[in-house]
C-alpha positions in Angstrom: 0.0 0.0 0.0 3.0 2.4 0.5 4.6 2.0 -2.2 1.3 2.3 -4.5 1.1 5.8 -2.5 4.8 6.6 -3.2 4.3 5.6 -6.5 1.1 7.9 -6.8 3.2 11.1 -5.4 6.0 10.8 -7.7 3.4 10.3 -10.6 2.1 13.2 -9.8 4.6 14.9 -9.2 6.5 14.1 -12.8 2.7 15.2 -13.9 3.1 18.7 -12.2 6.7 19.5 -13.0 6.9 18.1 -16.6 4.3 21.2 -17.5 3.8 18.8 -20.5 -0.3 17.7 -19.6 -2.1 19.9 -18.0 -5.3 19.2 -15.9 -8.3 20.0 -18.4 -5.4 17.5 -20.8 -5.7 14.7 -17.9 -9.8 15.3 -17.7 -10.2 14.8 -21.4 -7.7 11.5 -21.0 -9.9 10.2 -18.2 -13.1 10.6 -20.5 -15.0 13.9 -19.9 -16.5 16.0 -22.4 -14.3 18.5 -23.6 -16.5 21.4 -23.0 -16.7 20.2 -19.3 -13.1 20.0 -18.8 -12.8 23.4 -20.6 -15.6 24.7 -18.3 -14.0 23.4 -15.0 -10.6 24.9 -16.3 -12.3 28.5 -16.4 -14.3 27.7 -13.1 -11.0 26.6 -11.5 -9.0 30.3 -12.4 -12.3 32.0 -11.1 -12.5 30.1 -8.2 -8.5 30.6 -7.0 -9.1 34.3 -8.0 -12.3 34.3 -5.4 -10.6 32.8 -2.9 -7.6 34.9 -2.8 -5.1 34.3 -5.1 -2.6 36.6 -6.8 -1.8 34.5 -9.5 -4.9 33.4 -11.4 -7.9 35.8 -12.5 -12.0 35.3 -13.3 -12.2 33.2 -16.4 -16.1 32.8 -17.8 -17.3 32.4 -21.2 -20.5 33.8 -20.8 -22.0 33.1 -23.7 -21.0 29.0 -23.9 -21.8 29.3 -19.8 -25.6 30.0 -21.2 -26.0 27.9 -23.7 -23.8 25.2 -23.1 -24.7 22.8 -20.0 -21.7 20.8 -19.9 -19.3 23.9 -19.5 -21.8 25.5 -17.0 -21.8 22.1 -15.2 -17.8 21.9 -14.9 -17.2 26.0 -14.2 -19.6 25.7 -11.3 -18.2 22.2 -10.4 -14.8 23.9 -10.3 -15.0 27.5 -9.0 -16.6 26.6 -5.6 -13.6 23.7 -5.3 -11.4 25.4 -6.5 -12.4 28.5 -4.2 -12.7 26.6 -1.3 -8.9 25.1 -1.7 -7.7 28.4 -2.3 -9.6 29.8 0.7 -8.0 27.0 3.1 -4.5 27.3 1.8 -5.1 31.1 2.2 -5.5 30.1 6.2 -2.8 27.6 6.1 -0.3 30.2 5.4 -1.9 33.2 8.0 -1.5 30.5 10.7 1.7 29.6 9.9 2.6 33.1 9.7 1.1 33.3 13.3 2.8 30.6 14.3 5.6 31.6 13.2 5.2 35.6 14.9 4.4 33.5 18.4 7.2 31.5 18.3 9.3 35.3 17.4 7.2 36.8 20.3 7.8 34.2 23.4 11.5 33.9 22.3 11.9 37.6 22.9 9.9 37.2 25.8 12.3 34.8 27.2 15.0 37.4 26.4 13.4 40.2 28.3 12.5 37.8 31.1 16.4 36.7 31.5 17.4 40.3 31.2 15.3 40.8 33.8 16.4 38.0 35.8 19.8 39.1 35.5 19.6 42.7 36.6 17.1 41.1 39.6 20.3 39.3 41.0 22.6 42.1 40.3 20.6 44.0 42.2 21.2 42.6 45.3 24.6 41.7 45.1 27.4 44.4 45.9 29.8 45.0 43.2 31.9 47.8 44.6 35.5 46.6 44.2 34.6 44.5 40.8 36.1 47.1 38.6 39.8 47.0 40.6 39.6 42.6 40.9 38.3 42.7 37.0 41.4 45.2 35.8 43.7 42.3 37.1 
């Protein structure tokens, strides 16, 4: 069972970084109508652009959305998946980036609290003659 999910990763993986089929490609392969695949392609942009991202923008042929079912079917399919994944990996990386100012913050705490520890001690302890045994 491992090795059929090793074998899976790396598959897709060589999929992803070859850039050579892409995923409306891999949906026409597995046997959906083209204008589906075409229409969950466009859904899919619009979706990662409504959820947040920076790199994709709202793709919709109006026009085939209307008159063709199949596309309609696949954009809507795709943009509120494809939203909704964007949306979560959105939150993914603000929690990490909380995570990550938390772990910045109670570090620097820890500083400030040894500091403070420090000067506590010195406080109490006479160092008149340190300067004249420290020259030495």
């Amino acid at each position: 069972m491992k090795a059929i999910c090793q074998l899976t990763v790396l598959t897709g993986c060589l999929v992803a970084f070859s850039g050579c089929v892409t995923e409306k490609e891999l949906m026409i392969k597995e046997g959906y109508p083209v204008a589906y695949a075409d229409g969950f392609d466009d859904g899919c942009h619009s979706g990662k652009s409504a959820g947040g991202s920076d790199f994709d923008r709202f793709k919709k042929d109006i026009n085939r959305f209307e008159k063709d079912a199949k596309y309609a079917q696949g954009w809507t399919d795709a943009f509120r998946q494809c939203e909704t994944e964007e949306e979560a990996r959105e939150r993914r990386s603000r929690i990490r980036i909380e995570q990550q100012q938390l772990i910045e913050d109670r570090r620097y705490n820890n500083r400030q609290y040894q500091r403070y520890l420090d000067r506590a001690v010195f406080n109490e302890v006479d160092t008149r003659g340190w300067d004249k045994a420290l020259r030495r």
